[in-house]
N, CA and C atoms as a LAMMPS dump frame, in Angstrom:
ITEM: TIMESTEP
0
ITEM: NUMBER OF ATOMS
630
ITEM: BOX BOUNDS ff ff ff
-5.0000000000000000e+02 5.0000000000000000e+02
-5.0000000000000000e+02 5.0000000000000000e+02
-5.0000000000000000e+02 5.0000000000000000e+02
ITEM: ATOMS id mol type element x y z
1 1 1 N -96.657 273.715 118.386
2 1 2 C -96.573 272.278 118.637
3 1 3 C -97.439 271.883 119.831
4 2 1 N -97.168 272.762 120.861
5 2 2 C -97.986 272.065 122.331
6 2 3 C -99.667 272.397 121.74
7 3 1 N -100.224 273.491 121.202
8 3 2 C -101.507 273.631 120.662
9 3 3 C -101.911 272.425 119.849
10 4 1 N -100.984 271.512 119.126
11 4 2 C -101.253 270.468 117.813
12 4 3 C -101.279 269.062 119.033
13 5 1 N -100.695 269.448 119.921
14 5 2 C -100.391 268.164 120.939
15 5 3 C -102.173 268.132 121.666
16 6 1 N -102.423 269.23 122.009
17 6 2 C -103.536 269.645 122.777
18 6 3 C -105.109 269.184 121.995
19 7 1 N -105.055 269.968 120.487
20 7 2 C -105.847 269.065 119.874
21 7 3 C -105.969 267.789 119.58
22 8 1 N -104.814 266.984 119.513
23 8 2 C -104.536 265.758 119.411
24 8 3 C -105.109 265.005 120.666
25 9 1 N -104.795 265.416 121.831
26 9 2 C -105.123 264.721 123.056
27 9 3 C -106.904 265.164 122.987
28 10 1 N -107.544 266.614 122.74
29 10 2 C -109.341 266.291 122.791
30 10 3 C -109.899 265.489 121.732
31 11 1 N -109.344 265.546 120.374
32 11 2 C -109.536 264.253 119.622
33 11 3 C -109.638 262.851 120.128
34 12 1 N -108.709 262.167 120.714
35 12 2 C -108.431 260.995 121.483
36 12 3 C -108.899 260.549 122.013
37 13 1 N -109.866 262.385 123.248
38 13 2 C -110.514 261.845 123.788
39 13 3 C -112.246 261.365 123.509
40 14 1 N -112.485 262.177 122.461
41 14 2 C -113.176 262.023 121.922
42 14 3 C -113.769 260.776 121.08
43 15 1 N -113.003 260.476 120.474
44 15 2 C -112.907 258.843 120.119
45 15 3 C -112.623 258.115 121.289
46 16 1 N -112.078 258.257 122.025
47 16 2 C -112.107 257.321 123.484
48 16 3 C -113.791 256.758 124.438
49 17 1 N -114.333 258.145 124.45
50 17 2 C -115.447 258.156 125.113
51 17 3 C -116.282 258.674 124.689
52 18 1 N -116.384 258.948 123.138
53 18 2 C -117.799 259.314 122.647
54 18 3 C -118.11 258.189 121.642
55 19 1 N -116.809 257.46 121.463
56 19 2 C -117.615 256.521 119.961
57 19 3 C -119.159 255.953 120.269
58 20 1 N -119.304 254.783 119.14
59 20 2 C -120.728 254.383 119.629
60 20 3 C -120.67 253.592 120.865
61 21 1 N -121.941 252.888 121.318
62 21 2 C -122.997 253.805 121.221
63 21 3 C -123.098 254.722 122.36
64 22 1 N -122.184 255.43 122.863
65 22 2 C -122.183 256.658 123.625
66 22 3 C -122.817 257.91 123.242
67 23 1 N -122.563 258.588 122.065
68 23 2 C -123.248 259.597 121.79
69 23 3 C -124.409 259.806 121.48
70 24 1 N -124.646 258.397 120.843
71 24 2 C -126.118 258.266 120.509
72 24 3 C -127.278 257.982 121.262
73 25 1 N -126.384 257.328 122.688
74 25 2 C -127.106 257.179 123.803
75 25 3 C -127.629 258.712 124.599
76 26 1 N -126.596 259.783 124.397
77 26 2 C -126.539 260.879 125.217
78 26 3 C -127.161 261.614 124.255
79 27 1 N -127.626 261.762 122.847
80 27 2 C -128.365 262.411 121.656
81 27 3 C -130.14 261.713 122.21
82 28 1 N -130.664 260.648 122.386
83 28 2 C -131.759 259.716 122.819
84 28 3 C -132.145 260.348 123.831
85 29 1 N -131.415 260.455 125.218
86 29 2 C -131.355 260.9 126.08
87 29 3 C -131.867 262.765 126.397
88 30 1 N -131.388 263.559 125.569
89 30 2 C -131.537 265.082 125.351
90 30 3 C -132.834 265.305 124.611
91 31 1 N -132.974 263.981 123.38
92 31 2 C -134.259 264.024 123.068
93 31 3 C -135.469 263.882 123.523
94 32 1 N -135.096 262.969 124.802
95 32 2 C -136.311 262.526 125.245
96 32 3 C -136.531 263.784 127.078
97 33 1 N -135.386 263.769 126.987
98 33 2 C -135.489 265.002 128.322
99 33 3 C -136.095 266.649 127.633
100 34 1 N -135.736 266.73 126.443
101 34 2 C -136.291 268.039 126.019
102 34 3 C -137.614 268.22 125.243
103 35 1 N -137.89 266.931 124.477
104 35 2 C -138.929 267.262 123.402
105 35 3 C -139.87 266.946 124.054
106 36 1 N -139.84 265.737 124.92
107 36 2 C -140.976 265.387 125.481
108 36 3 C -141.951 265.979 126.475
109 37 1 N -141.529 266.948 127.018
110 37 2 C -142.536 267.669 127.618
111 37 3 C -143.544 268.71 127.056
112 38 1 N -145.108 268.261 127.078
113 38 2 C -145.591 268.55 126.129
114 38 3 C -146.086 270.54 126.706
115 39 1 N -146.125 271.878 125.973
116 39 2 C -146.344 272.823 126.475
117 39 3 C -147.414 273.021 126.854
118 40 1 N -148.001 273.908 127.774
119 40 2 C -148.546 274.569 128.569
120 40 3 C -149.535 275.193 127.904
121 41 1 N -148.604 276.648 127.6
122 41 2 C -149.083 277.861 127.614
123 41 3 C -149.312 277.983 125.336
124 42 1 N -150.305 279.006 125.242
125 42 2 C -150.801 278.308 123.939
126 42 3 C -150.898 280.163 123.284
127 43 1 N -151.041 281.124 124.246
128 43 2 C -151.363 282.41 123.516
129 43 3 C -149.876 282.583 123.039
130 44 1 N -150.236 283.615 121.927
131 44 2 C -149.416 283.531 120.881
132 44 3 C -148.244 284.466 121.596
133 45 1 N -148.273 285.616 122.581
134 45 2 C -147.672 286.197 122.743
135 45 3 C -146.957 285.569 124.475
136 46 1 N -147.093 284.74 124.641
137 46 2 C -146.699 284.068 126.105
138 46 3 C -146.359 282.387 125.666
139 47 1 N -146.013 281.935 124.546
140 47 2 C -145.145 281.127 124.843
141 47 3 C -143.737 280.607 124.601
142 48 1 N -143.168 281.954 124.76
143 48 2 C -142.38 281.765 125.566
144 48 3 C -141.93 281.282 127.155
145 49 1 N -142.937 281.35 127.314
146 49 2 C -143.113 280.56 128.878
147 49 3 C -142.856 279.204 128.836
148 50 1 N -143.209 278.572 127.868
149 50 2 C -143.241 276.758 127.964
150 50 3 C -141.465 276.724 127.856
151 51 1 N -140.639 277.568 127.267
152 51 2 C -139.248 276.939 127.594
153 51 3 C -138.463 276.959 129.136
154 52 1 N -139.024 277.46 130.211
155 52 2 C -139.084 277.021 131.491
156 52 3 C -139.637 276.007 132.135
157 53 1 N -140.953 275.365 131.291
158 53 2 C -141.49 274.403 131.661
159 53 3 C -141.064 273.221 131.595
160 54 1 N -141.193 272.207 132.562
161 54 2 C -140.254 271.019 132.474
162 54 3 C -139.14 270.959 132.021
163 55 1 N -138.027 272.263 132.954
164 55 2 C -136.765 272.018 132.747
165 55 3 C -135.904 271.254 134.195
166 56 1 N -137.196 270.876 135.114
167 56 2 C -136.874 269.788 135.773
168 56 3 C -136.199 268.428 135.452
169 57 1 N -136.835 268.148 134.531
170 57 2 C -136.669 266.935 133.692
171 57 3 C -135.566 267.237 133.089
172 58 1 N -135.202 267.774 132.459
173 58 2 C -133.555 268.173 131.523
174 58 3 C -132.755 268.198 132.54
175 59 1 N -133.07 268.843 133.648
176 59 2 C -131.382 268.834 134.438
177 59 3 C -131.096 267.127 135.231
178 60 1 N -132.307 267.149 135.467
179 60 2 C -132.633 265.334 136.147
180 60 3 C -131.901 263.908 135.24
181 61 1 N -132.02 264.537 134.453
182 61 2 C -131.337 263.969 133.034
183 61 3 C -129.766 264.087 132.761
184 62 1 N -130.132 265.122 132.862
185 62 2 C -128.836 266.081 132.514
186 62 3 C -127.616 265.708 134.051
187 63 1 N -128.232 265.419 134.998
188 63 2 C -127.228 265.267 136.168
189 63 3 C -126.743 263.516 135.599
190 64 1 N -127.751 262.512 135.119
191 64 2 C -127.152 261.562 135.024
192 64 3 C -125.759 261.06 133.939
193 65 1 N -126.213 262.327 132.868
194 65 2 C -125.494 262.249 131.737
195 65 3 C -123.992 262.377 132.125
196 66 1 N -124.038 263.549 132.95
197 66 2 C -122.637 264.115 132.923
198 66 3 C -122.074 263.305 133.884
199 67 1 N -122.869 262.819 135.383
200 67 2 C -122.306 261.641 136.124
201 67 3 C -121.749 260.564 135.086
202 68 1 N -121.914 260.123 134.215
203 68 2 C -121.318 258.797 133.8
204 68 3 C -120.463 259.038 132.99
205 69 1 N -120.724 260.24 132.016
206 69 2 C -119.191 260.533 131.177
207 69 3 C -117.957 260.845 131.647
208 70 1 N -117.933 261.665 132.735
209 70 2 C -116.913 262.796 133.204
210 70 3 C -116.639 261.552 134.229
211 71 1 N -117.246 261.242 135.026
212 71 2 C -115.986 260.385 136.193
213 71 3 C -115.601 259.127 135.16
214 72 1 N -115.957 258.701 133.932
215 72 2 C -115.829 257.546 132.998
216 72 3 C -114.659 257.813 132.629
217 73 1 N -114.368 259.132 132.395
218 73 2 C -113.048 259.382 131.358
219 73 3 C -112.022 260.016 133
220 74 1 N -112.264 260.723 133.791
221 74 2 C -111.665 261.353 134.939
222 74 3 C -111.257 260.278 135.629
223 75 1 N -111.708 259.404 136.51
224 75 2 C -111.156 258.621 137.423
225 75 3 C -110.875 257.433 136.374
226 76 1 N -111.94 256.99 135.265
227 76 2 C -111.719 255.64 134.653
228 76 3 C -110.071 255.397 134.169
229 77 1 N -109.712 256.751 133.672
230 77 2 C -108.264 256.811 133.395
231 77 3 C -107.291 256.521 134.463
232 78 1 N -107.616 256.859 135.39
233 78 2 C -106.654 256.623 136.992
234 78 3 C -106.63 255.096 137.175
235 79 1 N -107.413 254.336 137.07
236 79 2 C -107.892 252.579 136.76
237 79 3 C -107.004 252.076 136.16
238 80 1 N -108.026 252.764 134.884
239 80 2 C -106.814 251.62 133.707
240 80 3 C -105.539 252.401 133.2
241 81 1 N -104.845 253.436 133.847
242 81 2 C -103.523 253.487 133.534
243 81 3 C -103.096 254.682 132.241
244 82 1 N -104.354 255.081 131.995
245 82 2 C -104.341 255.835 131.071
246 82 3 C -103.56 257.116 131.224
247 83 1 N -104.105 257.488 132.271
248 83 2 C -103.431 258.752 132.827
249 83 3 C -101.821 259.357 133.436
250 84 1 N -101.216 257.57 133.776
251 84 2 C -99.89 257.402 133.569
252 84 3 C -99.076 257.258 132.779
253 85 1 N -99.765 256.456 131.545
254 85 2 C -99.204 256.034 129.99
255 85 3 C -98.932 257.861 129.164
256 86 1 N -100.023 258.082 129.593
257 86 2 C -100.233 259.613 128.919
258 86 3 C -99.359 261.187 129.277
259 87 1 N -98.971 260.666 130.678
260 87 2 C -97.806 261.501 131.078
261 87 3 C -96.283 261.155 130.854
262 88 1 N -96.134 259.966 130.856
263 88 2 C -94.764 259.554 129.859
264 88 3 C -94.485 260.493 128.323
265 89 1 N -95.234 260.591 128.379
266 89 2 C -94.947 261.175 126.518
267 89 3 C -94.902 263.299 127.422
268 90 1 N -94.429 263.893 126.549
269 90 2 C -94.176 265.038 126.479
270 90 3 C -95.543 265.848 127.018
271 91 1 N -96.423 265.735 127.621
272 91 2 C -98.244 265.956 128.09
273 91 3 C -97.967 266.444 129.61
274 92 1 N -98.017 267.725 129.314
275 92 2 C -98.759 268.492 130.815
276 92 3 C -99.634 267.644 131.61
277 93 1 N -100.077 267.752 132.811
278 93 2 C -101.042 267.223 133.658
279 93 3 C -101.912 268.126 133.334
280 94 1 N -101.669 269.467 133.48
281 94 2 C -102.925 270.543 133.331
282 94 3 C -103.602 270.283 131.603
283 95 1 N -102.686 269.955 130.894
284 95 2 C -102.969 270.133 129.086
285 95 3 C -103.973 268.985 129.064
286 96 1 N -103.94 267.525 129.857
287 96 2 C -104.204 266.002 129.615
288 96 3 C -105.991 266.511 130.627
289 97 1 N -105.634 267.037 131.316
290 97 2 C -107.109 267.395 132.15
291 97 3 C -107.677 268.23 131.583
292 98 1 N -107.502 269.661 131.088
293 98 2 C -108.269 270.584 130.609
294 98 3 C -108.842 270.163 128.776
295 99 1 N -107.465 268.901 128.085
296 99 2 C -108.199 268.875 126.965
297 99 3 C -109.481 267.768 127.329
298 100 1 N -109.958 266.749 128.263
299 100 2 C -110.109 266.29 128.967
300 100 3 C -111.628 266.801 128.898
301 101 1 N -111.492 268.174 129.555
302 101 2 C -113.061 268.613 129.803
303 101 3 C -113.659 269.549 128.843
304 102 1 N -112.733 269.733 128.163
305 102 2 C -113.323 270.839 127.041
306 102 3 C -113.73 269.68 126.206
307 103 1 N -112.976 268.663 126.151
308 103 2 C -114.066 267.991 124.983
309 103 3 C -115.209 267.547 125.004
310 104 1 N -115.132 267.009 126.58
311 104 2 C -116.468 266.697 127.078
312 104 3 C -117.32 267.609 127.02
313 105 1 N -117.26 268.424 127.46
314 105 2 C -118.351 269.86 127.923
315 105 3 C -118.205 270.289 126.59
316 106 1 N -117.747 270.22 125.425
317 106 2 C -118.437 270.935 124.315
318 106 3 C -119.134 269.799 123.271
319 107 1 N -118.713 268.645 123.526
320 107 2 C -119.441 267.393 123.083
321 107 3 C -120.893 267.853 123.501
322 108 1 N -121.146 267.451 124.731
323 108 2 C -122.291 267.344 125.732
324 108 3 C -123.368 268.811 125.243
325 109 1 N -122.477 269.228 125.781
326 109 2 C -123.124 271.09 125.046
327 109 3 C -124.05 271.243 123.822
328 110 1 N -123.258 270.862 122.964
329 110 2 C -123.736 270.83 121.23
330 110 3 C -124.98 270.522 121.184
331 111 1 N -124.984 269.041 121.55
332 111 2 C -126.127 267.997 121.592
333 111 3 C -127.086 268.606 122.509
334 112 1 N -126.788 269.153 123.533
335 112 2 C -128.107 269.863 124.53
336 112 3 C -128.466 271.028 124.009
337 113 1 N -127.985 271.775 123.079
338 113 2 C -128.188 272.993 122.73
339 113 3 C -128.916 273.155 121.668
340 114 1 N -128.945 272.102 120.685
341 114 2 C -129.114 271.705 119.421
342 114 3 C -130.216 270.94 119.189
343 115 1 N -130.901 269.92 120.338
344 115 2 C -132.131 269.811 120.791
345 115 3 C -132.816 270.802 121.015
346 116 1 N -132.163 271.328 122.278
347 116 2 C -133.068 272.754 123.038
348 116 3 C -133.341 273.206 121.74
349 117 1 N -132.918 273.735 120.68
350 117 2 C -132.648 274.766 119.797
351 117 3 C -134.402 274.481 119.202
352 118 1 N -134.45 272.919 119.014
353 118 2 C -136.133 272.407 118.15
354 118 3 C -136.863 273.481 118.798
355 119 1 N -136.947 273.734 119.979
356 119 2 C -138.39 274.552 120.561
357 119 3 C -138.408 275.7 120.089
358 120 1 N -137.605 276.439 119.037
359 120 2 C -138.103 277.823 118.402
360 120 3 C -139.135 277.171 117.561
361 121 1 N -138.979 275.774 116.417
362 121 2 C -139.954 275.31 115.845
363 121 3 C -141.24 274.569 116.518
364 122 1 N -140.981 273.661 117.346
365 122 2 C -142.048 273.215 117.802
366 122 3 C -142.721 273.963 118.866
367 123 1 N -142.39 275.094 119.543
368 123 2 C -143.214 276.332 120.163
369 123 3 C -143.691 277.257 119.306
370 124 1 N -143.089 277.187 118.306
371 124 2 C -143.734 278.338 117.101
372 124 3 C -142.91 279.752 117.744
373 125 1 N -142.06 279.747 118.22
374 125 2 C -141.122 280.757 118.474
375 125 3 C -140.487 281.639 117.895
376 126 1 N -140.752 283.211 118.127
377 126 2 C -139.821 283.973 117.205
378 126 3 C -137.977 283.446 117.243
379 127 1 N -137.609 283.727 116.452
380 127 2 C -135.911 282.516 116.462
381 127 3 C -134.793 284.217 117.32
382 128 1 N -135.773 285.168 117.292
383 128 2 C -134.701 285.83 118.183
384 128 3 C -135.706 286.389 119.43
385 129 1 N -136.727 285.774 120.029
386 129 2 C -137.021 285.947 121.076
387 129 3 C -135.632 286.021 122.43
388 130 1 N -135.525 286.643 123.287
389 130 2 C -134.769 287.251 124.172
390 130 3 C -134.515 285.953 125.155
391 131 1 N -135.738 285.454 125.996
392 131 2 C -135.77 284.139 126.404
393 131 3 C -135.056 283.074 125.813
394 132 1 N -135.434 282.541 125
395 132 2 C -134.645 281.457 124.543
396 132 3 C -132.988 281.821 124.507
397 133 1 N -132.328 282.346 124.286
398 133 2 C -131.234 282.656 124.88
399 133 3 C -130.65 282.245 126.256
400 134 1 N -131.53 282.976 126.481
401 134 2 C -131.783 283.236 128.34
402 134 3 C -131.499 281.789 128.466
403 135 1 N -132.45 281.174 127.956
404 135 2 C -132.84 279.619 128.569
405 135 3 C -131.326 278.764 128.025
406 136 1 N -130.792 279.319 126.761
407 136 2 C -129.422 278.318 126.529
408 136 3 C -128.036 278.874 127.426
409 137 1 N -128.524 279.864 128.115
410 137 2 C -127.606 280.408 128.791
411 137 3 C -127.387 279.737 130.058
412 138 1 N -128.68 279.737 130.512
413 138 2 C -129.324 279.088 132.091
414 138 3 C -128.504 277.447 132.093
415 139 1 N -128.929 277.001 130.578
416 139 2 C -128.708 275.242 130.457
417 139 3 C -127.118 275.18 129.907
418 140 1 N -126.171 276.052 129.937
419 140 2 C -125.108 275.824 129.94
420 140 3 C -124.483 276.113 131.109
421 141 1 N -124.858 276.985 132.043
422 141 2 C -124.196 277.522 133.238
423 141 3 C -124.216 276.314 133.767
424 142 1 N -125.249 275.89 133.692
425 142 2 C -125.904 274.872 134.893
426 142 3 C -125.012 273.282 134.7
427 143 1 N -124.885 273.027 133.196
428 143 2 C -124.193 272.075 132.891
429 143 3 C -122.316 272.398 132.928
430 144 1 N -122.276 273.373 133.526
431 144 2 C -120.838 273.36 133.468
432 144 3 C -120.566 273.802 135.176
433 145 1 N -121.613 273.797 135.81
434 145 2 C -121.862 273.734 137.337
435 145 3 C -121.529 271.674 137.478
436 146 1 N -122.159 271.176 136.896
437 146 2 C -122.804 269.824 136.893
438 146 3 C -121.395 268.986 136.563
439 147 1 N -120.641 269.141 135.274
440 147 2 C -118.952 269.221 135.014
441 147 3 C -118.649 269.314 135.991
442 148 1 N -118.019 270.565 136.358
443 148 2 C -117.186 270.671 137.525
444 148 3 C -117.129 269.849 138.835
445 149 1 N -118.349 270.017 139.226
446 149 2 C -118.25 268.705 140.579
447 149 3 C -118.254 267.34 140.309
448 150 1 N -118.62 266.744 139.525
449 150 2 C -118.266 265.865 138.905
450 150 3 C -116.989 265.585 138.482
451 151 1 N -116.333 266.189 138.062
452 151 2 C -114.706 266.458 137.95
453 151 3 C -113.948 266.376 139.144
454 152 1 N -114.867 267.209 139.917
455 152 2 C -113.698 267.589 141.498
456 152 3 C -114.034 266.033 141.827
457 153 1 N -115.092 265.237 142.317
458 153 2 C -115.059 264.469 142.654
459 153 3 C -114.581 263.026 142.53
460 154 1 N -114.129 263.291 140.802
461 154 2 C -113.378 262.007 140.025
462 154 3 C -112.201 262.154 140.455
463 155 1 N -111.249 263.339 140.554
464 155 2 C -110.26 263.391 141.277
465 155 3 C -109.712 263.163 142.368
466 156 1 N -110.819 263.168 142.893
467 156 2 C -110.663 262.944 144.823
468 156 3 C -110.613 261.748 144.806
469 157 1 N -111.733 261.249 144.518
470 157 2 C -111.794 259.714 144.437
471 157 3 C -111.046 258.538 143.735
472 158 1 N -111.072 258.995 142.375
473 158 2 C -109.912 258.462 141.527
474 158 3 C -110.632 256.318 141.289
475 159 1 N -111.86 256.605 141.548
476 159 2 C -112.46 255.253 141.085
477 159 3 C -113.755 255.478 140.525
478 160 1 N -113.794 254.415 139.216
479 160 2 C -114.969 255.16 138.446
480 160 3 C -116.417 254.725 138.762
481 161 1 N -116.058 253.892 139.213
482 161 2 C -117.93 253.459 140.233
483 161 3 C -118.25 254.422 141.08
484 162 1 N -117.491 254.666 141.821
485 162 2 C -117.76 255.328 143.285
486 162 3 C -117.872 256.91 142.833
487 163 1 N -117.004 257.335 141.783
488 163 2 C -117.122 258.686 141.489
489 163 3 C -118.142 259.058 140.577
490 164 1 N -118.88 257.554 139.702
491 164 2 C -120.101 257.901 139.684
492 164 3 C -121.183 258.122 140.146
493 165 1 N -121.036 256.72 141.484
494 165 2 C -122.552 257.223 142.356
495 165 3 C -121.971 258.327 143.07
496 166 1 N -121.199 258.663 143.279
497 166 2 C -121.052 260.434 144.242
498 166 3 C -121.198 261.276 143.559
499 167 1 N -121.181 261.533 142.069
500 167 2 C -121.671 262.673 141.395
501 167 3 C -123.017 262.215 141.803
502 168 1 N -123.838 261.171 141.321
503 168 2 C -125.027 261.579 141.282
504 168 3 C -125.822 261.345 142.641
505 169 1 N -125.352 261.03 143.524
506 169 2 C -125.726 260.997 145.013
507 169 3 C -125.802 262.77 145.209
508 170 1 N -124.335 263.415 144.873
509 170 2 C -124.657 264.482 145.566
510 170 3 C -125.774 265.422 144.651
511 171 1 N -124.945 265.692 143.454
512 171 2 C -126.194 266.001 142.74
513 171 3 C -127.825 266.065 142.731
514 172 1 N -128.284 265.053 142.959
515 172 2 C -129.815 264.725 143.515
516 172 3 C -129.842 265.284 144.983
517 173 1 N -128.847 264.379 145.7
518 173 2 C -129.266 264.725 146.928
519 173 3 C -129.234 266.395 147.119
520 174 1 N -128.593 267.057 146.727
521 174 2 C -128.412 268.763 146.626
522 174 3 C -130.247 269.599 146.315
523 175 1 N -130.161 268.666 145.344
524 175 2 C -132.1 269.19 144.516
525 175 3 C -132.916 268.346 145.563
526 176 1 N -132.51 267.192 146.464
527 176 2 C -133.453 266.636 146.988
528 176 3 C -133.841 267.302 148.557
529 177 1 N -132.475 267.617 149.028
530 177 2 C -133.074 268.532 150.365
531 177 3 C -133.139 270.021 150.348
532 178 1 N -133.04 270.542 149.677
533 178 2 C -133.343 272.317 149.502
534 178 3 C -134.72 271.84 148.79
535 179 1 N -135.106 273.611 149.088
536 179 2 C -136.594 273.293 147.914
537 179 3 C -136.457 273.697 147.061
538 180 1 N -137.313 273.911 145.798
539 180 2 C -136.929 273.825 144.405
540 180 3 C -137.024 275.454 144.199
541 181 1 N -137.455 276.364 144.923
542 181 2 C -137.344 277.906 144.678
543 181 3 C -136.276 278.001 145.201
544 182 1 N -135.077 277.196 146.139
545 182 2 C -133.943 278.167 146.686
546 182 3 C -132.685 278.216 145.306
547 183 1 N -131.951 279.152 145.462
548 183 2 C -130.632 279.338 144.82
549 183 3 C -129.733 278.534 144.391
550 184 1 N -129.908 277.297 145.944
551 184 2 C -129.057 276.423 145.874
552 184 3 C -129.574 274.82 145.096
553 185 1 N -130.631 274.919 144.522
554 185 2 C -131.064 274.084 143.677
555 185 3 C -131.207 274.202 142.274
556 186 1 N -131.14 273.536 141.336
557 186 2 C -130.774 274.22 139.759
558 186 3 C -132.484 274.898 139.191
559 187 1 N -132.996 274.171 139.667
560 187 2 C -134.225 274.716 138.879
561 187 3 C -134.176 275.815 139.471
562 188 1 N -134.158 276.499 140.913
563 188 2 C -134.33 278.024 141.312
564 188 3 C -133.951 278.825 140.793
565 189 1 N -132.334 278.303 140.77
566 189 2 C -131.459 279.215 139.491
567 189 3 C -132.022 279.34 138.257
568 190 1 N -132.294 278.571 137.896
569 190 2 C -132.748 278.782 136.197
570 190 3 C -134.651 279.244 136.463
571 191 1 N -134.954 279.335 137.059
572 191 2 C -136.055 280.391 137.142
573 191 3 C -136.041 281.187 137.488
574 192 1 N -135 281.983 138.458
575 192 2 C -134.975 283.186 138.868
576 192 3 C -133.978 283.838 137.489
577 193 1 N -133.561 283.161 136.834
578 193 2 C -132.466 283.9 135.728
579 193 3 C -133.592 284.125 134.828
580 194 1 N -134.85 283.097 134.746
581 194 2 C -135.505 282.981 133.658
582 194 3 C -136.786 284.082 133.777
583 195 1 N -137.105 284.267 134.962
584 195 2 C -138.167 285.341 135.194
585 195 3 C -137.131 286.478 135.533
586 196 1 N -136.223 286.734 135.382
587 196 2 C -135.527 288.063 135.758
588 196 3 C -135.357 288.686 134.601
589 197 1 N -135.144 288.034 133.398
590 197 2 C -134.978 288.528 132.091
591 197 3 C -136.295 288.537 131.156
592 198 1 N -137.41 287.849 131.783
593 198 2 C -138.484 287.87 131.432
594 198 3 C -139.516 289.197 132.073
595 199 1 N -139.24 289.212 133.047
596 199 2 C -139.484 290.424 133.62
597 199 3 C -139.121 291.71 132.757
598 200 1 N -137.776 292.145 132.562
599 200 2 C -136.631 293.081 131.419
600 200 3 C -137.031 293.08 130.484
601 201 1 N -137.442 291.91 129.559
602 201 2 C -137.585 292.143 128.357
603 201 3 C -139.115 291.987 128.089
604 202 1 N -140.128 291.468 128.728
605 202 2 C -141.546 291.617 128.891
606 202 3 C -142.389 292.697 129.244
607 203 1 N -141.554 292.839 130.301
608 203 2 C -142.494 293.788 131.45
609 203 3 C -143.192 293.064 132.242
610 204 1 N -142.952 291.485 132.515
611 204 2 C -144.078 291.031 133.458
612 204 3 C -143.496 289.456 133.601
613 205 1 N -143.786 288.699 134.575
614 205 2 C -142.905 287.797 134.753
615 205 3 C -143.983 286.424 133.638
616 206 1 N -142.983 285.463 133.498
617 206 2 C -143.457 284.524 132.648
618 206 3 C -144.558 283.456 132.973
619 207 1 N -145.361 283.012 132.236
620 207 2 C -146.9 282.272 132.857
621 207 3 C -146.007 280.778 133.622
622 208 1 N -146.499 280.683 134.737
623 208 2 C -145.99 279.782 135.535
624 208 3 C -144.993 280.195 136.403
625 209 1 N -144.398 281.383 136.719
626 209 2 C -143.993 282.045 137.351
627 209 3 C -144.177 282.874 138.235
628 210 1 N -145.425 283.787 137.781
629 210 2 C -146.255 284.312 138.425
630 210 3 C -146.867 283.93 139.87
C-alpha cells in the first residue's frame, strides 16, 4: 500500500509540474543546449572528442533548468499549501519529498540523456564507444549535484522566487569564481572524468584536452 501511495504521489507530481508547456519547454531547451554545438574534431578515430566539446553550454543550461523546476515544486508547495494539504492524508514527509525528486530527476534525466544519446548519430559514433558513457555518466552526476542544492536551498528558504534566484546565483556564481580546470567547477569535473577514461580506454588523452 505505502509503495501504491508513493507512486501515486510521483505521478501527481508529475502532472503537477511537468504538464504543458513545461516539458516541452525543458525538451527545446536540451535540444538546443546539446545539438547545437557544432563539432570540432573530424578524424574518424578521435571523434569522440567532440562529446566534451561544448559541454559548457549544457550545464549553463542545465543549471537554469533544474533552478526553476525543483525550487517550483520544493518551496512553491510551502506557498501554496500544498505541502500541508498533503500531510493531512496518511503521507510521510520523507515519502512526499523523496517521491518529489525522483520524479523530477528522472523526468529531467530521460530528456537529457535521450538528446545526448543523438551524438552517436550525428558524430558518426561507434554506439558502444567507452566515452559516450563516460559522458552520460559525467551529465548525470553533475545533474544530480545541480538537484540537490537546489533542493537544500528550497528548503531553507521555503519561497519560490528567492529559491530560484539562489539556486542559480549560487550555481553560476560557483562556475563564475573558480576557474574552469578546478574540481570545484562542473566543467573540470567532467573533463577530468572525461580525459581520465579517455586516457584508459585510448591510451592518450582526448583532442582538446591535450
Amino acid at each position: 500500500m505505502q509503495t501504491e501511495h508513493f507512486f501515486n504521489l510521483m505521478k501527481w507530481e508529475l502532472e503537477e509540474h511537468l504538464s504543458f508547456p513545461m516539458l516541452e519547454i525543458i525538451i527545446g531547451i536540451a535540444i538546443y543546449s546539446i545539438l547545437t554545438t557544432p563539432p570540432l574534431f573530424f578524424l574518424s578515430d578521435m571523434t569522440y572528442s567532440n562529446l566534451h566539446w561544448g559541454i559548457q553550454n549544457v550545464f549553463l543550461f542545465l543549471i537554469f533548468v533544474v533552478s526553476a523546476i525543483f525550487p517550483r515544486s520544493f518551496a512553491g508547495s510551502f506557498v501554496r499549501g500544498e505541502t500541508k494539504l498533503l500531510l493531512s492524508y496518511p503521507v510521510k514527509r520523507w515519502q512526499l519529498f523523496l517521491s518529489k525528486f525522483i520524479s523530477l530527476f528522472l523526468a529531467v534525466s530521460v530528456v537529457y540523456c535521450a538528446v545526448f544519446s543523438l551524438n552517436v548519430y550525428l558524430q558518426g559514433l561507434n554506439p558502444f564507444e567507452p566515452l559516450f558513457y563516460v559522458s552520460l555518466l559525467g551529465l548525470l552526476l553533475q545533474m544530480l549535484l545541480f538537484c540537490s542544492i537546489a533542493v537544500s536551498l528550497s528548503l531553507i528558504v521555503k519561497n519560490e522566487i528567492v529559491s530560484i534566484l539562489a539556486s542559480i546565483l549560487f550555481l553560476y556564481g560557483v562556475e563564475g569564481i573558480v576557474s574552469a580546470g578546478s574540481y570545484w567547477s562542473y566543467t573540470g569535473r567532467f573533463k577530468f572524468l572525461f580525459g581520465y577514461f579517455g586516457l584508459r580506454t585510448h591510451g592518450e588523452l582526448p583532442m582538446g584536452l591535450m
